[in-house]
N, C-alpha and C positions, 0 to 999 in steps of 0.2 A: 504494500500500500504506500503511496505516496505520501508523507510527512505532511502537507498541506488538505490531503483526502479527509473528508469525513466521514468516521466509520461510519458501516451499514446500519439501519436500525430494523432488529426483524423482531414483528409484532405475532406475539404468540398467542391465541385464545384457545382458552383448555379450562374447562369450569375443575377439575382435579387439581388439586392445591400441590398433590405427591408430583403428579405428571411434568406440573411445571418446576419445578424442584429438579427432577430428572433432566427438564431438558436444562437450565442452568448451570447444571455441575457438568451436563457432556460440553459445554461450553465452555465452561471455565475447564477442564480436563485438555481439551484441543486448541486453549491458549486466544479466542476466539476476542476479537478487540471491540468489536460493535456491541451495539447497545441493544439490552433486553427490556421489551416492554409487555406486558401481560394484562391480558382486559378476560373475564372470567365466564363469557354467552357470548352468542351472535348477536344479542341486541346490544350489547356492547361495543363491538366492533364493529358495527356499523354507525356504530355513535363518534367513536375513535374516525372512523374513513371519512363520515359527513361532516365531521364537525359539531354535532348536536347534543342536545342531553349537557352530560357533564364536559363536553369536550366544546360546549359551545360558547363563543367568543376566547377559545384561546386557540393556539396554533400547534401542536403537538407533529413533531416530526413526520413524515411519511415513511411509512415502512420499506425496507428494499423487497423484505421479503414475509410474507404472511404461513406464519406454521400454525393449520385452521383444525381443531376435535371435530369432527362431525357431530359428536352425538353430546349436548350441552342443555341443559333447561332454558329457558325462554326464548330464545329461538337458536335454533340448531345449527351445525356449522353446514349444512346442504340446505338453508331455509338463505342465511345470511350470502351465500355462496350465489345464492338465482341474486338476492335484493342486490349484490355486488356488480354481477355479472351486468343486472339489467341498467346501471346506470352512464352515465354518459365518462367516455374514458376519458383520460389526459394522459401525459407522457410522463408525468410524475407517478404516476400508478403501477402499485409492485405487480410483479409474475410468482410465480410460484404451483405450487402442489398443496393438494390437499391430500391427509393420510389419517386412514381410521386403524391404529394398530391394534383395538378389538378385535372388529371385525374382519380382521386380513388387509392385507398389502394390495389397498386398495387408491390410488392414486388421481387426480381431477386436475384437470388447467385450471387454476384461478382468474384468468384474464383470458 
Protein backbone atom coordinates (compact mmCIF):
# COMPACT_ATOMS: atom_id res chain seq x y z
CA UNK A 1 0.00 0.00 0.00
CA UNK A 2 1.08 3.28 -0.72
CA UNK A 3 2.10 5.58 2.47
CA UNK A 4 -0.34 8.22 1.29
CA UNK A 5 -3.39 5.36 0.40
CA UNK A 6 -6.01 5.18 2.73
CA UNK A 7 -6.77 2.00 4.08
CA UNK A 8 -9.72 -0.01 2.90
CA UNK A 9 -12.68 0.02 5.20
CA UNK A 10 -14.63 -3.21 4.99
CA UNK A 11 -18.06 -3.10 6.51
CA UNK A 12 -19.16 -6.32 8.15
CA UNK A 13 -22.92 -7.06 9.01
CA UNK A 14 -23.34 -10.20 11.17
CA UNK A 15 -26.08 -9.93 13.99
CA UNK A 16 -23.58 -12.93 15.89
CA UNK A 17 -21.42 -10.91 18.30
CA UNK A 18 -18.92 -14.41 18.32
CA UNK A 19 -18.88 -14.24 14.23
CA UNK A 20 -17.65 -10.96 14.28
CA UNK A 21 -15.16 -11.53 16.80
CA UNK A 22 -13.84 -14.21 14.41
CA UNK A 23 -13.63 -12.24 11.72
CA UNK A 24 -11.57 -9.43 13.75
CA UNK A 25 -8.83 -11.75 15.06
CA UNK A 26 -8.49 -13.55 11.39
CA UNK A 27 -7.63 -9.89 10.63
CA UNK A 28 -5.78 -8.88 13.01
CA UNK A 29 -3.86 -12.67 12.66
CA UNK A 30 -3.04 -11.67 8.78
CA UNK A 31 -1.73 -8.31 9.86
CA UNK A 32 -4.63 -6.63 7.93
CA UNK A 33 -4.40 -2.54 8.17
CA UNK A 34 -7.94 -1.26 7.16
CA UNK A 35 -10.42 -0.49 9.06
CA UNK A 36 -13.34 -2.78 10.78
CA UNK A 37 -16.67 -1.58 10.92
CA UNK A 38 -19.62 -3.72 12.05
CA UNK A 39 -23.60 -2.65 11.83
CA UNK A 40 -25.56 -5.95 13.46
CA UNK A 41 -29.04 -6.46 10.55
CA UNK A 42 -29.62 -5.49 7.16
CA UNK A 43 -31.79 -2.61 8.21
CA UNK A 44 -28.61 -1.56 9.53
CA UNK A 45 -26.72 -1.49 6.76
CA UNK A 46 -28.68 -0.10 4.66
CA UNK A 47 -28.90 2.65 7.04
CA UNK A 48 -24.85 2.68 7.04
CA UNK A 49 -25.17 2.78 2.63
CA UNK A 50 -28.12 5.50 2.77
CA UNK A 51 -27.12 7.57 5.11
CA UNK A 52 -30.31 7.22 7.27
CA UNK A 53 -31.60 6.35 10.64
CA UNK A 54 -28.44 6.75 12.88
CA UNK A 55 -26.05 7.35 10.01
CA UNK A 56 -28.07 10.27 9.01
CA UNK A 57 -26.46 13.62 8.72
CA UNK A 58 -23.20 12.39 9.37
CA UNK A 59 -20.78 10.82 6.63
CA UNK A 60 -19.34 7.41 7.66
CA UNK A 61 -16.75 6.18 5.23
CA UNK A 62 -17.65 4.00 2.38
CA UNK A 63 -16.82 0.56 2.46
CA UNK A 64 -14.20 -1.06 -0.13
CA UNK A 65 -15.69 -4.15 0.68
CA UNK A 66 -19.19 -5.51 2.36
CA UNK A 67 -18.79 -9.12 4.37
CA UNK A 68 -22.87 -9.49 4.23
CA UNK A 69 -24.71 -12.87 7.16
CA UNK A 70 -27.49 -13.76 5.03
CA UNK A 71 -29.40 -14.90 7.75
CA UNK A 72 -29.87 -11.74 10.59
CA UNK A 73 -33.21 -10.52 12.34
CA UNK A 74 -34.99 -7.52 10.92
CA UNK A 75 -34.07 -7.62 7.70
CA UNK A 76 -31.81 -10.30 6.31
CA UNK A 77 -28.77 -10.06 4.53
CA UNK A 78 -30.71 -11.53 0.94
CA UNK A 79 -33.73 -8.84 1.83
CA UNK A 80 -30.82 -5.83 2.21
CA UNK A 81 -28.82 -7.57 -0.67
CA UNK A 82 -32.35 -6.96 -3.43
CA UNK A 83 -32.84 -3.18 -1.39
CA UNK A 84 -28.99 -2.60 -2.37
CA UNK A 85 -28.97 -4.14 -5.49
CA UNK A 86 -32.09 -2.05 -6.59
CA UNK A 87 -30.66 1.28 -5.94
CA UNK A 88 -29.13 3.77 -8.15
CA UNK A 89 -25.10 2.82 -8.25
CA UNK A 90 -22.02 5.29 -8.07
CA UNK A 91 -18.47 4.50 -8.51
CA UNK A 92 -17.80 4.84 -4.90
CA UNK A 93 -19.88 1.71 -4.34
CA UNK A 94 -18.02 -1.42 -2.88
CA UNK A 95 -18.11 -5.01 -4.85
CA UNK A 96 -17.84 -7.88 -3.10
CA UNK A 97 -19.42 -11.43 -2.08
CA UNK A 98 -21.99 -12.47 -0.08
CA UNK A 99 -21.39 -15.97 2.09
CA UNK A 100 -23.69 -17.92 4.24
CA UNK A 101 -21.18 -20.27 6.12
CA UNK A 102 -24.26 -22.08 7.80
CA UNK A 103 -25.79 -22.95 5.02
CA UNK A 104 -22.74 -23.98 2.78
CA UNK A 105 -20.37 -22.11 0.49
CA UNK A 106 -22.78 -20.30 -0.88
CA UNK A 107 -21.56 -17.06 -2.74
CA UNK A 108 -23.67 -13.79 -4.41
CA UNK A 109 -22.32 -10.56 -6.49
CA UNK A 110 -23.01 -7.74 -4.39
CA UNK A 111 -23.20 -5.20 -7.18
Amino acid sequence: MNPTEKPALLLLADDDSDDRLLVKDALDECQWRGELRCVENGEELLDYLLRRGTYNGVDPPRPGLILLDLNMPRKDGRQALRRNQSRPRSAADPGGHSHDLEGGHRYRRLV
